[in-house]
N, C-alpha and C positions, 0 to 999 in steps of 0.2 A: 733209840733214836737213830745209833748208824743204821742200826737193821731198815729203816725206812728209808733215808737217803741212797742206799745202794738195792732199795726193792724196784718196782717194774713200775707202781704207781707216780713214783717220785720222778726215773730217770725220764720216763716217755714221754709226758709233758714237759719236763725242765728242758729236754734237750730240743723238741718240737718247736717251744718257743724261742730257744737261742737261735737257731735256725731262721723260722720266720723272721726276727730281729733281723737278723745279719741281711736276709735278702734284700728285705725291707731297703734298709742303709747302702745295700749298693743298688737300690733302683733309684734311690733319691738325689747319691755320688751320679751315679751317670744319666742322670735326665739334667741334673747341674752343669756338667761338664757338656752333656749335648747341646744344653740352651745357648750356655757362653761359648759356646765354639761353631755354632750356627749351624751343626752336623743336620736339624733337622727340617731345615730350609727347603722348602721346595720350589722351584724353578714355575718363577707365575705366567701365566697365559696371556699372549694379547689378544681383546676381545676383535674379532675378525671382523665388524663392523666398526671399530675405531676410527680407519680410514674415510668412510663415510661418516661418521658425526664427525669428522673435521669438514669435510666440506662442506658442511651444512651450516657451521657455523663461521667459516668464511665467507659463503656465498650470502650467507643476512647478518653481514656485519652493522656496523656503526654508520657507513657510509650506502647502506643500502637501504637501511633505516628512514634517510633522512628524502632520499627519492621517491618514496612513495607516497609521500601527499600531493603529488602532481603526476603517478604513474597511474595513468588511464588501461594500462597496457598489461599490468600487472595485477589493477584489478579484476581485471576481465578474467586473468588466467585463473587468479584464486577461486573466484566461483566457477568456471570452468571444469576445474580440477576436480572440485567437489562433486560436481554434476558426474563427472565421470566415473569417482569413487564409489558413486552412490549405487552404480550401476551392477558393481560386482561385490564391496562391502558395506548396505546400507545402512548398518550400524557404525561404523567407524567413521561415516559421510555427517551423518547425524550430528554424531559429537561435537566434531570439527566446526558443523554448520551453526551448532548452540555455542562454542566457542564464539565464533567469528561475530555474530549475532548482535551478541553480548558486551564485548572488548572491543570492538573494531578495531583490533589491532592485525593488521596484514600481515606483519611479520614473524608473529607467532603462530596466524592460522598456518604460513606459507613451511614453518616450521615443521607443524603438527602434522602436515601432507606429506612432508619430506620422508619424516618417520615412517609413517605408514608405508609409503615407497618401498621402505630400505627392505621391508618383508615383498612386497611383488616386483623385485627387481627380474624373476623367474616368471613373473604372469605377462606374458607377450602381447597379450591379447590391449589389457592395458596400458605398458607401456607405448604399445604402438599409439593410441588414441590422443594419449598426453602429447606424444612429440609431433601428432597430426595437426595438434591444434596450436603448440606452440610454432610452427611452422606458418600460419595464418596470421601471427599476431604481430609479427615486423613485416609484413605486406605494405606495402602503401595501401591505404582504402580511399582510392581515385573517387569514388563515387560520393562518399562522404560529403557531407551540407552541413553550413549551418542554420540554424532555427528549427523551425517546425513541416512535420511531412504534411499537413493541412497546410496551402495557400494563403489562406483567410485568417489566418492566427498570425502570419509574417505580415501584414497589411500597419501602415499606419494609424488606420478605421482603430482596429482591434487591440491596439494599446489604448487610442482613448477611450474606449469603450470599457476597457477593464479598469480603468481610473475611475472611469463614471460611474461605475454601478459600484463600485467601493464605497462609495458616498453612502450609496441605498443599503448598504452592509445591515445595518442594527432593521431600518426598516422592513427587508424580507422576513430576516428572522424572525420578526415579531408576528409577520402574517404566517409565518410556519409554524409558528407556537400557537396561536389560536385557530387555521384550520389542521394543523395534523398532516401537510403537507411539505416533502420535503424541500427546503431551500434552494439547494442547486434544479431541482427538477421545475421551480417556480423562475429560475432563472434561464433555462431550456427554451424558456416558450418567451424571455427575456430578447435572449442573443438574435435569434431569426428576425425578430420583428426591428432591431434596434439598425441592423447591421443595412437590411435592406433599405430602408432610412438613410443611413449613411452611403449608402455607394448610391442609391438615385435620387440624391438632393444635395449634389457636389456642392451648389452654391453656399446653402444653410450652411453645412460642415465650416467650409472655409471664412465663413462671417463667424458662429457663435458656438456651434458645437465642438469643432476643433479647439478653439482657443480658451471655450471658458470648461471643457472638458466635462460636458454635461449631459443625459440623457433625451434623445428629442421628443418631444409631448405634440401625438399627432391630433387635430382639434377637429379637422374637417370628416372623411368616411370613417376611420374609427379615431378610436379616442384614447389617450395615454400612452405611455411609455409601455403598454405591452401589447396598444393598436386592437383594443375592444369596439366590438360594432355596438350601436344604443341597442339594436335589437337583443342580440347575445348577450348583453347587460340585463338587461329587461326577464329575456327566459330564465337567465342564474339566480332571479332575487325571485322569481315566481315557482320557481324547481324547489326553493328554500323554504318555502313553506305551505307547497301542496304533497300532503302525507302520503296523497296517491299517485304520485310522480314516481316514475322510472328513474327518475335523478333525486329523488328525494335521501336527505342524509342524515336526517333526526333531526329531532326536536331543541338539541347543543347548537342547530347551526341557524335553525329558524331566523334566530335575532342578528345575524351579522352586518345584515347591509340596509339594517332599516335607517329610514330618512328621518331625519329631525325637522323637517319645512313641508309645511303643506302645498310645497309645486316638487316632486321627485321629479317632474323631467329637468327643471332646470338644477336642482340638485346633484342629480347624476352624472351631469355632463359638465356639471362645475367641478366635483369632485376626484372624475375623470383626467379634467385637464386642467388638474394645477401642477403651474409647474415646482413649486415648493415644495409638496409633500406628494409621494407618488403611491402610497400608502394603499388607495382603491386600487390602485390599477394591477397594483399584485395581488390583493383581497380576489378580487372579481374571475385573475387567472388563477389562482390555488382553488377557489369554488368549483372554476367549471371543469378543470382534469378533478377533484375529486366526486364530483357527477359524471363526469366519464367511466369515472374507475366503479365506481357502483351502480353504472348499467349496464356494464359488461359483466360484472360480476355474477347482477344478478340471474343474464342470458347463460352463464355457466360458465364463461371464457375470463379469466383471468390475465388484464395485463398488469398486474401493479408492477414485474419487472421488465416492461418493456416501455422506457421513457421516447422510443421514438417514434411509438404508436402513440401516445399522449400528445406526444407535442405537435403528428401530424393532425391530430383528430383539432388540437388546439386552433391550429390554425384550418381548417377546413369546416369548422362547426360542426353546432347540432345535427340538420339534414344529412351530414353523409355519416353522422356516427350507428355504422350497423355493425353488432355483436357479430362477428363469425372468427370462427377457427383458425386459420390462417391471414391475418391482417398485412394487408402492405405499408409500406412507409410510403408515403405522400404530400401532398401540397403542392403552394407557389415555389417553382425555381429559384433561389436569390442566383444572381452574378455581379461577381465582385470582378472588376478588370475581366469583363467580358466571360468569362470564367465560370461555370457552373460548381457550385458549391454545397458540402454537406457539412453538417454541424458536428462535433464532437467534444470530449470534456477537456475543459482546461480549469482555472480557476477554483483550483481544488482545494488550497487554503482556506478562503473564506466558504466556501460551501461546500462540503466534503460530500462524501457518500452516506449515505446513512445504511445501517442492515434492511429497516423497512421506509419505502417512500411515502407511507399513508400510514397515520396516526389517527386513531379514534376515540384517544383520552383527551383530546383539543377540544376547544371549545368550550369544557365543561366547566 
């Protein structure tokens, strides 16, 4: 047994591992001693944009927060900004733009821009544009108005007039769900006829239309609240059911404006001009722009998206409606306050846009 203890197998492991042991124990002693003596501390970095996230979160404080529900001035810039981000990092514009979108929080989008800055503080190109436009935005804007840049919308006409046809709300709609006709484009051929009404029959106005805020129903050369001649009444219900009619629209629409009374002329022209229910007189206008729109069609010329070729063919009738390529916009002048006037959309609440103005599931 000593012979083993003192041979070469015994000592060169026993000793290797006494060894390893001991080093062991002083690596363990001095990572101890290092920890509690803080020898292995290292001196931390401040991040070189620090100074910038402060100012960022001083400049959209608590109190800057609270001015932006009446800063017209600040919203202009945020989308602004974006617009100009968009220019050089469309992706990081994006973001920001589905942020804002989303939150309508302005001082987190105004945040999110800041950020992104803090990277093209070096891109000249862009900060020049930024401080371009922040430069414009404590101008006085001298020119600045209030109300609308159409004449004819700032009128006192044109507020009764949108009170008035509020009333007709459920009733267009109804005529837009059975002809396939969009509402506000039934209401296009509405405004011209109602307005001009109103500015050359000062008198009426000021007796019954002003006061009781109502649409006026014309009884003598045309007829209703959307100023139908008896003639052009007459072609729209004969177009409706002659199959070989250039205005013909199927067999869905045949039955819309048939008569229950064996006198249709007195019928027509009582149903015309009631003032109660104005119900024909939209009927009569969605039939005849959708017999416009499908005799143009069928000449090859497509206007379904041009409502001011409709509404001028509306008012100029059948006789001048000829199919060609380049259409003008025309008709009677209206002048409101002496004034020559053009129509445009407002009233977009109750009758909005539709993707298409003609429907040919209606009817059916």
């Amino acid at each position: 047994m000593k012979r083993f203890f003192k041979s070469k197998w015994f000592k060169i492991p026993f000793f290797t591992g006494y060894t390893l042991l001991a080093l062991a124990g002083i690596f363990y002693i001095g990572t101890f001693l290092a920890i509690k003596f803080k020898w292995t501390n290292e001196l931390g970095a401040v991040d070189t944009n620090t100074r910038y996230f402060q100012e960022i979160r001083d400049k959209y404080n608590q109190a800057f927060k609270k001015q932006l529900s009446n800063d017209e001035i600040t919203h202009h810039q945020t989308l602004h900004r974006i617009l100009i981000l968009n220019k050089y990092f469309p992706q990081n514009a994006k973001y920001i733009l589905d942020a804002y979108i989303k939150t309508k929080d302005e001082k987190e989008t105004l945040k999110m821009l800041s950020a992104v800055e803090m990277y093209l503080k070096e891109n000249k190109a862009y900060i020049a544009e930024v401080k371009a436009f922040e430069k414009t935005l404590h101008k006085p804007h001298r020119h600045k108005q209030k109300g609308s840049a159409f004449d004819w919308m700032n009128i006192s006409e044109w507020q009764v007039f949108k009170t008035a046809v509020s009333k007709d709300h459920k009733i267009i709609d109804s005529v837009a769900n059975l002809t396939g006709v969009e509402s506000r484009l039934i209401v296009s051929c509405l405004v011209g006829e109602q307005i001009r009404l109103f500015n050359s029959n000062r008198e009426a106005f000021k007796k019954w239309i002003g006061p009781l805020k109502i649409l006026s129903v014309e009884s003598q050369f045309s007829f209703g609240v959307t100023g139908i001649k008896e003639l052009t009444a007459q072609q729209i219900e004969d177009h409706l059911k002659n199959d070989t009619s250039i205005y013909y629209l199927g067999k869905q629409y045949e039955h819309l404006l048939d008569f229950k009374t064996g006198n249709p002329t007195a019928e027509r022209i009582n149903r015309l001009t009631d003032f109660h229910n104005h119900f024909y007189s939209y009927m009569y206008a969605a039939l005849f722009l959708k017999q416009m729109k499908v005799q143009w069609e069928k000449a090859g010329f497509s206007i379904d998206d041009r409502p001011e070729i409709l509404a001028t063919l509306f008012n100029v009738g059948y006789p001048q409606s000829v199919p060609k390529k380049n259409p003008q916009v025309g008709g009677s002048t209206i002048k409101i306050d002496e004034k020559p006037h053009s129509f445009s959309g407002e009233l977009f609440d109750m009758f909005p846009f539709k993707p298409k103005k003609f429907d040919w599931n209606a009817a059916s």
